[in-house]
N, C-alpha and C positions, 0 to 999 in steps of 0.2 A: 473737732471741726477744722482748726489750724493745717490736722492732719492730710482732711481732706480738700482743702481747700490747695495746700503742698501737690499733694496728689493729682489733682486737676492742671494744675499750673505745669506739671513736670511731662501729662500725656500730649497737652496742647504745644508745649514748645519742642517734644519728640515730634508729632505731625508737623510742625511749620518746620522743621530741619531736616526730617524724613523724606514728607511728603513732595517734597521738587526732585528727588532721585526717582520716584515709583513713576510719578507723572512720565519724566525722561524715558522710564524704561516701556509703557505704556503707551507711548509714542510712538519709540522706534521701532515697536512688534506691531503698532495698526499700520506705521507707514510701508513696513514689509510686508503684510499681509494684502494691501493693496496693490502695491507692486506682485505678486505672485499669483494675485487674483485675474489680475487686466491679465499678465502673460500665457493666463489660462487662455486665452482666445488670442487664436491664431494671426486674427486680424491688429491686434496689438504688441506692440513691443515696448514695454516701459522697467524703468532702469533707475534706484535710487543712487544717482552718481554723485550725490555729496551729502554728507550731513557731521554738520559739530555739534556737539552737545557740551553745554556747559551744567553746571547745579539748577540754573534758576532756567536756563534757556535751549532751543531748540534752533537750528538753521541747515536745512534742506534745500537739497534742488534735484528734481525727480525728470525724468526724460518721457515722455510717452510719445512712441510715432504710431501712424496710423496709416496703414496701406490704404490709399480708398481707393484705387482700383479693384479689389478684392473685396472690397462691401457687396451682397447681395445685388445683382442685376448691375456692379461695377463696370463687367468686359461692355456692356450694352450703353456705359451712360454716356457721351463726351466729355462732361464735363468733370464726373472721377475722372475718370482716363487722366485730366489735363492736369487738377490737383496731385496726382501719381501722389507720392508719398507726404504726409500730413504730421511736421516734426515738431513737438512743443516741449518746452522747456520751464517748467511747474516752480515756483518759487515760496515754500515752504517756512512759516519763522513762529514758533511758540513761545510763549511765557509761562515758566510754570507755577502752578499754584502748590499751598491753597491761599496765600495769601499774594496777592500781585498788588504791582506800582504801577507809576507812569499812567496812560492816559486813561488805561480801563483798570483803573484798582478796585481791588475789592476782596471779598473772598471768593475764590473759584479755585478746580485745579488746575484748568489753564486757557488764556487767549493766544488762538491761532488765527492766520491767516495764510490764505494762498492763493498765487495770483500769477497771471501769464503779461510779461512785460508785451509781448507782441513786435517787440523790433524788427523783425525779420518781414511786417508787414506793414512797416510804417510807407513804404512807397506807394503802397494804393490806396490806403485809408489815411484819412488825418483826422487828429484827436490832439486833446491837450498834451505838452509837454509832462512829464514826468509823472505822469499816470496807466497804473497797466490798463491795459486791454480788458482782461478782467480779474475780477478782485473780491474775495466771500474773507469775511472777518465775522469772528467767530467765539461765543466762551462756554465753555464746558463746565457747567455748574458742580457742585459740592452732591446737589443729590442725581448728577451723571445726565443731566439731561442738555442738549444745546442747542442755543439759538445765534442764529446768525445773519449776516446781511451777507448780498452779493449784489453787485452793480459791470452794466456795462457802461462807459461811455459816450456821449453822443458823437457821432465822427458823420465824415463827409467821405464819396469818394468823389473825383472828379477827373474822367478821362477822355478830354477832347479829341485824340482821333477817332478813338472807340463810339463815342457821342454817346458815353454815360458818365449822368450825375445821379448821386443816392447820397441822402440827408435821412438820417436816423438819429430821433433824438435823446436818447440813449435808456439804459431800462435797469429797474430797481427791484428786487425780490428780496423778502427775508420769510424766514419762517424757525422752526421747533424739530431737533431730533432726539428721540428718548432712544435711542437702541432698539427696540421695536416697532415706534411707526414717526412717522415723520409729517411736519404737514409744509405746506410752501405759498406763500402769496406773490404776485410780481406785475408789475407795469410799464407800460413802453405809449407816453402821447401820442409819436407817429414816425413814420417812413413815407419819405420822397422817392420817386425814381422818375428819371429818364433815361429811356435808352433807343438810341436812333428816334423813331417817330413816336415809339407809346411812350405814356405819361401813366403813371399809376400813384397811387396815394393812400396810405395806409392809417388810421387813427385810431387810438387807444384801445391795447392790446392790456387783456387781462389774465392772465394763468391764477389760479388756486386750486392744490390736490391736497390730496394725505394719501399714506400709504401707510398698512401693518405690516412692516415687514422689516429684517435686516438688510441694511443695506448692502453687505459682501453676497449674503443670499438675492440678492433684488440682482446684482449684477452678473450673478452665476446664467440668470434664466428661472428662477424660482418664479410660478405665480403667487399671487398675494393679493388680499382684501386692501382697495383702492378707489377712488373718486380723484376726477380729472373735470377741469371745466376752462376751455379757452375762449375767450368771446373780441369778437373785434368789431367795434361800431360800426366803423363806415370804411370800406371799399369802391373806391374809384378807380378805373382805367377807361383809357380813351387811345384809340388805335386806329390811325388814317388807313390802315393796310385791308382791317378787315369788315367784317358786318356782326354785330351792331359795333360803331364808330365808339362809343360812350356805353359804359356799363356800372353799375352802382350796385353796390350791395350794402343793407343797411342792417344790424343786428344779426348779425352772425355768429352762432355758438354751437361748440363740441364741447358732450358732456361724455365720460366713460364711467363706468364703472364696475369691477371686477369683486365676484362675491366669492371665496372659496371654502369647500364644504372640507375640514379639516381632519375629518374621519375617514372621509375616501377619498380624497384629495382631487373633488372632483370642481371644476373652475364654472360659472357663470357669467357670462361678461355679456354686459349691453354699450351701448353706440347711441347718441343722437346728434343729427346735423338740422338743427333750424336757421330758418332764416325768418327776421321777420319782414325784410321789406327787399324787394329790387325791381331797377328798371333797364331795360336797353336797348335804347334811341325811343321812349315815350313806350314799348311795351311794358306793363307794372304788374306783379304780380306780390302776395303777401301771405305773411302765417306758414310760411313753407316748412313739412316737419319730415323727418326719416327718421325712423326707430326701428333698432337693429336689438337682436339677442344669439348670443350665441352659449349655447349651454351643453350641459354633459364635456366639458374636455376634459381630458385625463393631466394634471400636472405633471407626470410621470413621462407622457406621451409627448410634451412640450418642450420640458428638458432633453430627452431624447434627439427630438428634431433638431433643436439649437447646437447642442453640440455634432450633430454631423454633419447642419451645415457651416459649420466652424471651420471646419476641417476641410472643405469639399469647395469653398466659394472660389478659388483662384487658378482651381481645376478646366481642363477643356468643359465646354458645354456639353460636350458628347458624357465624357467622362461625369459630370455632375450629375447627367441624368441618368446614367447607369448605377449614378450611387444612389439617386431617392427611389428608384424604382428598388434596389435592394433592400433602404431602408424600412417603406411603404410594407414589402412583402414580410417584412419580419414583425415591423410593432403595429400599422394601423388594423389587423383585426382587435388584440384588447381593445383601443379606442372603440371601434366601432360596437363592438358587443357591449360597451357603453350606452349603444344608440344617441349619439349629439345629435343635437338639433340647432336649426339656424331659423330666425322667425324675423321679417319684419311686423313689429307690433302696430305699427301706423307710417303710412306712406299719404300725405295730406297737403292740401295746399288750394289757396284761390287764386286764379290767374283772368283775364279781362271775358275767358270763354265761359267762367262757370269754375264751380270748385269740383274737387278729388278726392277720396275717400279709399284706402285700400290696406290692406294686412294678407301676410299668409304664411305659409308653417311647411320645413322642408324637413326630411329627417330620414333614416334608414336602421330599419326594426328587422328583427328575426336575422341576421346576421351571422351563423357560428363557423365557417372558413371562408377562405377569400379563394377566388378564380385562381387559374393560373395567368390568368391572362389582364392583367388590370383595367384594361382596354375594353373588356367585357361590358358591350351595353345593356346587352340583354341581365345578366345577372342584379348589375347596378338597379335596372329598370323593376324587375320581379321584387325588391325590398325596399324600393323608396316611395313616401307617403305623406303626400303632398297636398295641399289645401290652400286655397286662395279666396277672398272676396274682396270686388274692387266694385265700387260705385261713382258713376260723373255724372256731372250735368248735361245739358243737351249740347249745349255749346263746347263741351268738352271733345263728345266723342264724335259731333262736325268736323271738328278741329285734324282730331288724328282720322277720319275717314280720309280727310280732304291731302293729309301728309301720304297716305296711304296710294290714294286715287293720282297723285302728284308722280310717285315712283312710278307706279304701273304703265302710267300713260307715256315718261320718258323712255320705259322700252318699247314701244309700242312705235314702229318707224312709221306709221300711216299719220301720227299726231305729229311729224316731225315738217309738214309743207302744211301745218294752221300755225295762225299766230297768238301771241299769249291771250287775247280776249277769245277766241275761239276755244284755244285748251278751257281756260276757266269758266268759261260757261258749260262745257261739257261735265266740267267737274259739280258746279250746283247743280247741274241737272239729278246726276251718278250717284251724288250726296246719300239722299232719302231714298232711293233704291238701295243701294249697300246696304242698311241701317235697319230697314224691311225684312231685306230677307236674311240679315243675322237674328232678330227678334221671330222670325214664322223656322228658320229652321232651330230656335232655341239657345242658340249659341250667349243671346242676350237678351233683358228680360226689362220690359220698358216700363218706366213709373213715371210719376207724375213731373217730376223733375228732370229725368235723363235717364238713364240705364244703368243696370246690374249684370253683375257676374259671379258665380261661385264656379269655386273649379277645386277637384281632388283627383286625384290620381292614386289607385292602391292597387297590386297585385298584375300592373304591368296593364292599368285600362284607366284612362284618362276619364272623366264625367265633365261635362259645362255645363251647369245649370240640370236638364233633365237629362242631354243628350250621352250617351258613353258612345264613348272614340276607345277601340283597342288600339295599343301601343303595341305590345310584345305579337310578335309573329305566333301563331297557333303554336303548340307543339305537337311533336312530330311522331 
């Protein structure tokens, strides 16, 4: 017993003697692995330009710039353009375990932190004295999994020529990473802005996801089984400039979530945007849903794209487009002989005219080479198969007759010596005739409530309800 007892005591003080060197070395191969991974994309230049390592300890400082002119749709934005180059300086400090002191002791193999002091932007922002910018603290448990916190500050900016103030009152997230999948919670009370005459107001911001996946793979471009939900209470802006003056937005959430089929590596990903309440200047409408799916992507086909637009983003425009049409020609037939499909599952909402109701289904089947010409409408047109059904109330499709009847009439230069009580009586008039004769020539199909529509389109001939519309010119 003595023996083993000897025995036990002699493996446990090899790990506690050992084990701060392996940690050390474990480190310094995730910290280069990350650096060589960012450098993978073009758009990144990151550099481990200092690190000491002692037995128990770690101290890094890692460089990452970021071109954002060269971000996606950068040459077009102003304000990349004005950011041009985006230089941080990552501030790096371990403890290694398994057994640590100081403020977080305990057993683990090690607490990190890493954190952007932000000095270089203390002239526009203001935040407390000797606090970074931001800051993730971190401990890496004994059976390999970690949990962390990360926080912003709350800071002000305040620039009276410009006649912008922005009060954020600063935002807290922690969450869980096993190697595998991760999950993250986070909160922000609110954002103030002024700027010249808008006032806007932002109030509690919520994030919660998880992902299955590696995080060096997650940043490669890899897709991955995933849940995302960001929700924000209340939106307020008000804007002497434009119309509506006053705008509110009350329950506002984005939900994602990505499913992948790991035997064929084929991606499903859906989208929801609800709102449940807004108004602007006394119009109120509520229950507002969009639901989106996009399915059949190839993960294969995605990584692909990403890396050549990697390559490609800081290229002429001419030149960019000459690359995706290259690209296009080469990989989107597999995608397509995937047949994806794109559906919104529900398009819904009640607004002061009557509610909306509506879903429908896009996609492109029988597929096996591509034009020469990608441009090809007709081809596109003979393989896409399309389905729609949209239902409104009466007061709905008044509503859009009357948007409708509003255009028409501003070209029309006879309506142009009436004045607006003349135009809009013309227009009640116009109303109930439009609405007539879309329901006698079929186009829409009248109920007791409002109006219907079903609409498909297959083999290059549109249907509404009973009527077929050909699309595709005869052939020849």
């Amino acid at each position: 017993m003595k023996k083993i007892i000897l025995a036990v005591v002699i493996l446990l003080a090899a790990a506690v003697g050992i084990g701060p060197k392996i940690v050390a070395n474990s480190i310094d191969t995730q910290l280069n692995h990350v650096v060589t991974t960012l450098n993978a994309n073009p758009n990144y230049q990151a550099e481990l330009i200092e690190i000491k390592q002692s037995w128990f300890s770690t101290q890094a400082k890692i460089s990452v710039k970021l071109d954002m002119a060269a971000l996606p749709n950068g040459q077009d934005n102003p304000i990349l353009q004005q950011w041009g180059e985006l230089a941080l300086v990552l501030n790096f400090n371990a403890e290694h375990g398994p057994v640590l002191t100081g403020e977080h002791s305990g057993l683990a193999w090690s607490n990190w932190s890493l954190s952007y002091a932000g000095d270089s932007i203390r002239d526009t922002l203001e935040w407390p004295k000797d606090i970074p910018f931001y800051h993730v603290q971190a401990t890496t448990h004994l059976l390999g999994s970690t949990s962390y916190q990360d926080n912003f500050p709350a800071f002000t900016i305040n620039n009276d020529e410009a006649a912008t103030h922005i009060s954020f009152s600063g935002y807290q997230g922690q969450g869980v990473y096993s190697g595998d999948e991760l999950t993250y919670q986070a909160t922000a009370d609110s954002a103030d802005f002024q700027l010249d005459k808008v006032q806007a107001k932002v109030q509690q911001l919520s994030v919660n996801m998880s992902m299955q996946a590696d995080l060096i793979k997650a940043l490669e471009g890899a897709l991955y089984d995933s849940t995302a939900q960001i929700t924000l209470e209340h939106i307020e802006v008000q804007d002497s400039h434009f119309e509506p003056k006053t705008f509110t937005l009350d329950g506002f959430d984005l939900t994602t979530l990505s499913k992948i089929d790991k035997q064929q590596q084929l991606a499903n990903i859906e989208f929801s945007y609800a709102l449940r309440a807004f108004d602007a200047d006394g119009y109120q409408g509520k229950d507002l849903l969009l639901a989106l799916q996009v399915n059949n992507i190839s993960n294969q086909f995605v990584q692909q794209y990403q890396q050549q637009m990697q390559g490609i983003n800081a290229q002429d425009p001419d030149q960019v487009l000459q690359h995706i049409q290259q690209f296009m020609q080469k990989n989107l037939l597999a995608q397509l002989k995937l047949e994806p499909q794109m559906k919104i599952t529900q398009l819904s909402g009640t607004l002061p005219e009557g509610q909306f109701n509506g879903n429908s289904s896009v996609s492109f089947k029988g597929i096996e080479a591509l034009p020469a010409d990608l441009s090809d409408s007709l081809f596109w047109l003979q393989h896409l198969h399309f389905t729609s059904n949209l239902s409104v109330d009466k007061g709905i499709a008044e509503m859009v007759a009357t948007q409708t009847l509003k255009t028409q009439l501003a070209n029309n230069p006879q309506m142009a010596e009436l004045d607006e009580q003349q135009k809009q009586q013309i227009i009640q008039q116009q109303i109930p005739v439009m609405l007539t004769n879309l329901v006698q020539q079929g186009m829409l199909k009248e109920t007791e409530q409002g109006y219907t529509a079903d609409i498909t389109i297959n083999n290059g001939t549109a249907k509404i309800n009973s009527v077929e519309i050909p699309l595709a010119p005869p052939a020849q």
